[in-house]
N, C-alpha and C positions, 0 to 999 in steps of 0.2 A: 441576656438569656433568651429573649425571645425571637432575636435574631438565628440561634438553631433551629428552630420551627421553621426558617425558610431556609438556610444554607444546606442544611443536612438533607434535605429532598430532593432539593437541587444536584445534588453532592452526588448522591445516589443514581439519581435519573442520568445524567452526563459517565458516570462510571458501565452503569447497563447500558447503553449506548453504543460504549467502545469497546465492553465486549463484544456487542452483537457484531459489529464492525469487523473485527478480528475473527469472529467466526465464521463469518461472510467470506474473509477471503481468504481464510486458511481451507476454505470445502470449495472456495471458485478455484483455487491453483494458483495463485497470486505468490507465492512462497515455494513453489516446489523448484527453482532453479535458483540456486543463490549463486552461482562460482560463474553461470557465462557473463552475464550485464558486466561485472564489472571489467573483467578481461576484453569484454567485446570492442570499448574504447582503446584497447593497445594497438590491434591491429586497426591494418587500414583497409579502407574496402576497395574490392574489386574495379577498377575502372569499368565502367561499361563500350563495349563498342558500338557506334554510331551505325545505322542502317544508312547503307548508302543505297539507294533506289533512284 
């Protein structure tokens, strides 16, 4: 029983944590684009042209 007196704080503290977490980057923009990342692996990228100088 007395082991609640410490899991349950613990429990709590780690839970408010990851919301703050989530809030964090739901108002930095970290979520506002779900559909490009994962498409962006299908294509291939541009080759670049070498600067001949």
């Amino acid at each position: 029983m007395t082991v609640l007196f410490i899991a349950l704080p613990v429990a709590l503290v780690i839970s408010i944590l990851f919301v703050i977490a989530f809030v964090f980057c739901v108002r930095s923009g970290q979520f506002d684009d779900l559909e490009t990342p994962p498409r962006r692996i299908l294509f291939d990228d541009v080759p670049q042209r070498k600067n001949k100088s």
